[in-house]
N, C-alpha and C positions, 0 to 999 in steps of 0.2 A: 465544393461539393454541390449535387445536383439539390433541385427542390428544395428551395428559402435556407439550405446548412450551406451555408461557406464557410472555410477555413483562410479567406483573403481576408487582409485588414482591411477597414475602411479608415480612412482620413477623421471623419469626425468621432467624438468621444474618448481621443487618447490623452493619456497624461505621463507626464517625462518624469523621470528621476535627475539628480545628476550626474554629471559626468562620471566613468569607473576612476576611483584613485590606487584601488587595489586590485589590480588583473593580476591572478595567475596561473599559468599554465597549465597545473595540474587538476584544476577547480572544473565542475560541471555547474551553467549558469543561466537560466531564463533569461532574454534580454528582451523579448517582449514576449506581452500573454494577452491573447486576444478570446473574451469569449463571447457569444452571437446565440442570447437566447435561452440564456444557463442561469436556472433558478432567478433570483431579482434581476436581473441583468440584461435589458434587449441589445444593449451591446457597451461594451466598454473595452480600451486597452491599456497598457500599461508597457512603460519604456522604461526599464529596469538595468542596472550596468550590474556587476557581478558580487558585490556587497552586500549581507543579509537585507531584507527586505523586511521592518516593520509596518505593521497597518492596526492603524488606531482608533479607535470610534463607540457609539455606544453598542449596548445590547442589539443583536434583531438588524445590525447598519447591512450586512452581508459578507464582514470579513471572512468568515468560515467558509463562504461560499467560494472565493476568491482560494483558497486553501484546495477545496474538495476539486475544484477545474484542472489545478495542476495533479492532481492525485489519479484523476483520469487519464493522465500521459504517461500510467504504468500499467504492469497487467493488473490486471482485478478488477472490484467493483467499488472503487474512491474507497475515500476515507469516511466516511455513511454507509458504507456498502448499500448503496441504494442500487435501484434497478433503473436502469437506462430510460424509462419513462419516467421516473419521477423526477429526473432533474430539469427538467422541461420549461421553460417561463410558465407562469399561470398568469392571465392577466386580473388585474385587479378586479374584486367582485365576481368573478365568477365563482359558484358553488362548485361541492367538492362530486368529480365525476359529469360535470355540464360540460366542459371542454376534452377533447381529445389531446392526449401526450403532445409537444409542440415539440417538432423537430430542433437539434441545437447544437452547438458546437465550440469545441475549446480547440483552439492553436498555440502553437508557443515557438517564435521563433531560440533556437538553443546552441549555449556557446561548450564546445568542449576541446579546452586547451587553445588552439588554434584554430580548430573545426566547428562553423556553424552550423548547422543545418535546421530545416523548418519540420517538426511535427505535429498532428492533430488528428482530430477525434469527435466523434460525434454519434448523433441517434439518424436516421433516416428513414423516413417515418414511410417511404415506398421507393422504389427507383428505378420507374416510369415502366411504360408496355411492353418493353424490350419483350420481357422473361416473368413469367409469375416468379418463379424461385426469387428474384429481384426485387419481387414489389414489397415483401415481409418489409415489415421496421426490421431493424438489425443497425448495429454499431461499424461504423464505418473508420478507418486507419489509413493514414496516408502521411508515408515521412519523402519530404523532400519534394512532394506533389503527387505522390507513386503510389497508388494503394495497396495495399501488401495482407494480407489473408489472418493472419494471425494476433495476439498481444505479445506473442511471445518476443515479435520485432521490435516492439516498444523497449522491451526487459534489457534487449541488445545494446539499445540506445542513450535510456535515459533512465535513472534507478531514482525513488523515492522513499522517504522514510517517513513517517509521522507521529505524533504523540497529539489528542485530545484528548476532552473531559471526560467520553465515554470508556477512556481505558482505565478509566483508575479506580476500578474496581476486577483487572486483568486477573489478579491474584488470588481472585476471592470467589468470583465465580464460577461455570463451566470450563472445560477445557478447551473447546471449541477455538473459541476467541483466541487462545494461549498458541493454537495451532497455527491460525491464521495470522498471530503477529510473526512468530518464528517461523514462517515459510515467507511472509513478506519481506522480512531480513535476510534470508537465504536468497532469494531471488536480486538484489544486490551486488552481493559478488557473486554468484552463479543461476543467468538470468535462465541458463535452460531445465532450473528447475521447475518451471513451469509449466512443460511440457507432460512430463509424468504425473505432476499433481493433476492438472485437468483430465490427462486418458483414463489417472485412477477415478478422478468423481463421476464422470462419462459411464464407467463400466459401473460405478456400484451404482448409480439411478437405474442402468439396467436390469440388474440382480435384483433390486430391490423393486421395479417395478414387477420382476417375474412373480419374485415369491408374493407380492398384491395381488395380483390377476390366478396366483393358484397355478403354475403352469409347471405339467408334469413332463414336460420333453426335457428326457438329461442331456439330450444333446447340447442344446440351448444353454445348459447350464454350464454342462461341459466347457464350451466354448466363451462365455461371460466369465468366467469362475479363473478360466488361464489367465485369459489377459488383466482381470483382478488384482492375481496374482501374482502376475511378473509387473503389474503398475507398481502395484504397493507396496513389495519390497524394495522397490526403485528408489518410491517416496522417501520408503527409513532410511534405505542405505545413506542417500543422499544427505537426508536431514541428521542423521547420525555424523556422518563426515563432515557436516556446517558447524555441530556443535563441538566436536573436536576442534577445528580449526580455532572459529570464535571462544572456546572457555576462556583457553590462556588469557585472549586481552581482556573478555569482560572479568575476569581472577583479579585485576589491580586496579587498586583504588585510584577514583582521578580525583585527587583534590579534597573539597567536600563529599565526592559522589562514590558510593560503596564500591567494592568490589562483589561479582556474582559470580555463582556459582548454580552453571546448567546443565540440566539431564533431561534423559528423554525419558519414558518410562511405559511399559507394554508389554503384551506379549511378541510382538515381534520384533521389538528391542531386546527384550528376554531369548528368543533366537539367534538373532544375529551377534549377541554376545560369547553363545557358544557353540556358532560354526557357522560355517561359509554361505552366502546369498543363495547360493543356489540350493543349499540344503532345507532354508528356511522360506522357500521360493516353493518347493516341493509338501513341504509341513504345509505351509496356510493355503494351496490346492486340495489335499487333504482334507483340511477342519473344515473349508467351506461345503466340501462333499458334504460330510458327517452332519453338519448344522444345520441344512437345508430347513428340514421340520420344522426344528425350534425357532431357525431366523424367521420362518414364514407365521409361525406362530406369535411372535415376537413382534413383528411388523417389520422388521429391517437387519444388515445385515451387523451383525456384532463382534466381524475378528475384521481389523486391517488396521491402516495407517489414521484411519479417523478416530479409532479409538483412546490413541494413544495422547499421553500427557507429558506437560514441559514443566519442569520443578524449575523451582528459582531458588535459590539461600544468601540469604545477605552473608558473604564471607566474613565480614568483622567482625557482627553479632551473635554468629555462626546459628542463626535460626530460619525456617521460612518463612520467607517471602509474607504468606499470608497472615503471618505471627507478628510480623513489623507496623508498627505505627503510619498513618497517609501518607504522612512526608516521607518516611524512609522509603515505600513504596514506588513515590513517583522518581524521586532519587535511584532507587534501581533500575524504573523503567530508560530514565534519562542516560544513565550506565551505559546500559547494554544496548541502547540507540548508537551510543557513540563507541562503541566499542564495535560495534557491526561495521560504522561508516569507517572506521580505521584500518578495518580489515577489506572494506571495499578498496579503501586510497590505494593499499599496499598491491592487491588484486589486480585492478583494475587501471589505476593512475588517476581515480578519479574519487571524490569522495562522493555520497549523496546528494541530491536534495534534501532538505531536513522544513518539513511541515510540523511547525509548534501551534499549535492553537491553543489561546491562553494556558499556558505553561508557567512561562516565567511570574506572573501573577503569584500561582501555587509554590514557586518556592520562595526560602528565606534569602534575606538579601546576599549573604553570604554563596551558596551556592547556584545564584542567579549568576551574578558577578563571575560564578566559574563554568557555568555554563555559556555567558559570551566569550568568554578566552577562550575555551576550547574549540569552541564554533570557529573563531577566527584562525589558531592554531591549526586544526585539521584543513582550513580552506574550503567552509561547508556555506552552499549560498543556503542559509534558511531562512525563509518566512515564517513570522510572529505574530501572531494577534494579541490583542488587550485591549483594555476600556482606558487603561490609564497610561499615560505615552509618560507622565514619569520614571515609571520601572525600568525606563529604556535608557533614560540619561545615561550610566554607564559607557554606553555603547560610543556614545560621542558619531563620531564619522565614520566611524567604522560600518553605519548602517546607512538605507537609504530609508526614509521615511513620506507614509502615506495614511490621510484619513477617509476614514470612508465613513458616510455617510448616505441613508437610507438610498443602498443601489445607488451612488454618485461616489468615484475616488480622485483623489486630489493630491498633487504633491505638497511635501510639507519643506520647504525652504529650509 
């Protein structure tokens, strides 16, 4: 990449794992991760074979950071949903706002089955006199050396899934959150759902900027209002057909870990329950006419696919989600994580990537212990953070192991 973002390794700062003991074929596997520039990191790499990857160290070392880089080699905005400037190096001592965003960049060379290929990503802070349109910062994508226009390419390529500290309060509060995990799931085995989610947020910033600015051309609205409309029952349809698919498996218990039971819940769930897409394509064309006033009064637009909610119920206990105790909780979360990757394998031939950041910590020994079998059973490369590299003994060689240390990572023999 042009202007100080390369996605080329360099020679110094890498560190090995060993050798793979367990390839196979079916598995999706980081075998190296190079980032240039990414949060603590002015550069490091890492030589990984296809075996979970833990990384151990204290508080504040950077392993989350190491997390969030490969989180970028999906669509979205990581595992932080941070904004493409703030994941920037900052150099030490400077104050907050004295530096400009710093161009940066994560690569990964990736193993899937037989097939390697090179992905990466990054911020580009201008891209030279060419073209103004060019010089914007803007995120830049390139699989195989190629640069390619969309994330949606990513989604094609390389699927991830993640659990951190900040979801485990999923159940409790906004929907929001609830939406964005279960479309990140869905994008997994069906990576073009991505496409309509983005054209639907695309058109409601539009709407919603109309009815801010007070704009009384129906035309405008007319024509915002369609494509609205026909995004966001795409969105349901779509996520509606994910959760049919995935109930059954996340319905059985694995082990220690519940069995769940998911719904969508809305009004345009409430349509599409009793009658055809295009009749309820037709209806919310409709209400958006009718609601104009009140949305604009309102500040924003209040009937679509954003409105809508993901129930969760613990099947054994037969209660919500938000009625169950922390553990049962992260126990459901960790559920339906794996219960999404299974329905990927079957899909796809591949399972996830699987981003745990201190996870295993949070649960009892007991279903720790069943979280690494099943990790290993489904053939899921996932990286694990902790402070404590005991909780990991279980794992034995099944893992490859790494410390890190304030922005410095080291293999662990």
């Amino acid at each position: 990449m042009e202007n100080a973002v390369t996605f080329e390794s360099r020679e110094s700062g890498s560190v090995s794992g060993t050798e793979d003991r367990t390839e196979n074929t079916a598995k999706i596997a980081v075998r190296r991760l190079s980032l240039t520039d990414f949060r603590c990191y002015p550069f490091v790499r890492l030589e990984t074979d296809a075996r979970p990857v833990v990384l151990t160290g204290p508080n504040g070392a950077g392993k989350t950071n190491l997390l969030e880089a490969l989180s970028f080699l999906v669509p979205g905005r990581g595992l932080r949903r941070a904004t493409l400037s703030e994941v920037g190096r900052i150099d030490a001592g400077a104050g907050n706002g004295e530096t400009p965003p710093r161009a940066w960049a994560v690569a990964a060379r990736l193993q899937r089955g037989d097939m390697e290929m090179d992905l990466g990503t990054g911020y580009l802070q201008n891209g030279g006199a060419t073209a103004s349109k060019e010089s914007r910062p803007r995120r830049v994508i390139k699989i195989d050396g190629k640069p390619v226009k969309n994330q949606t390419e990513l989604g094609r390529n390389v699927s991830a899934q993640w659990l951190a500290p900040q979801m485990d309060r999923l159940f409790l509060e906004g929907p929001a959150a609830r939406r964005r995990f279960i479309d990140r799931l869905i994008y997994g085995f069906d990576p073009d759902h991505a496409g309509p989610v983005a054209a639907y947020e695309h058109s409601l910033r539009g709407r919603n900027r109309l009815l801010r600015d007070g704009c009384s051309d129906a035309a405008w609205f007319d024509s915002i209002e369609e494509s609205l409309a026909r995004h966001g029952i795409a969105v349901a349809v779509r996520r509606r057909d994910a959760i049919n698919r995935l109930g059954p498996i996340a319905a059985k218990a694995r082990g220690p870990f519940p069995g769940a039971d998911i719904s969508l819940t809305g009004a345009l769930e409430d349509w599409l329950a009793s009658g055809p897409a295009l009749a309820a394509e037709e209806q919310m064309r409709q209400k958006l006419l009718e609601t104009r006033t009140d949305d604009a009064a309102g500040g924003g637009t209040s009937l679509g696919p954003h409105r809508s909610d993901v129930c969760v119920r613990h099947r054994g206990a037969g209660m919500e989600a938000a009625q169950c105790s922390t553990g049962e909780q992260k126990a459901l979360l960790v559920a339906i994580v794996l219960a999404a990757a299974q329905l990927q394998a079957e899909d796809r031939g591949h399972a996830p990537l699987l981003l745990l950041d201190e996870v295993a910590a949070h649960l009892d020994s007991t279903r720790r212990g069943a979280l690494f079998g099943l990790v290993s059973e489904l053939g899921i490369q996932a990286w694990m953070t902790g402070t404590d590299e005991a909780i990991f003994e279980p794992l034995g060689a099944r893992a490859q192991r790494f410390r890190v240390s304030e922005g410095v990572v080291v293999p662990v023999a």
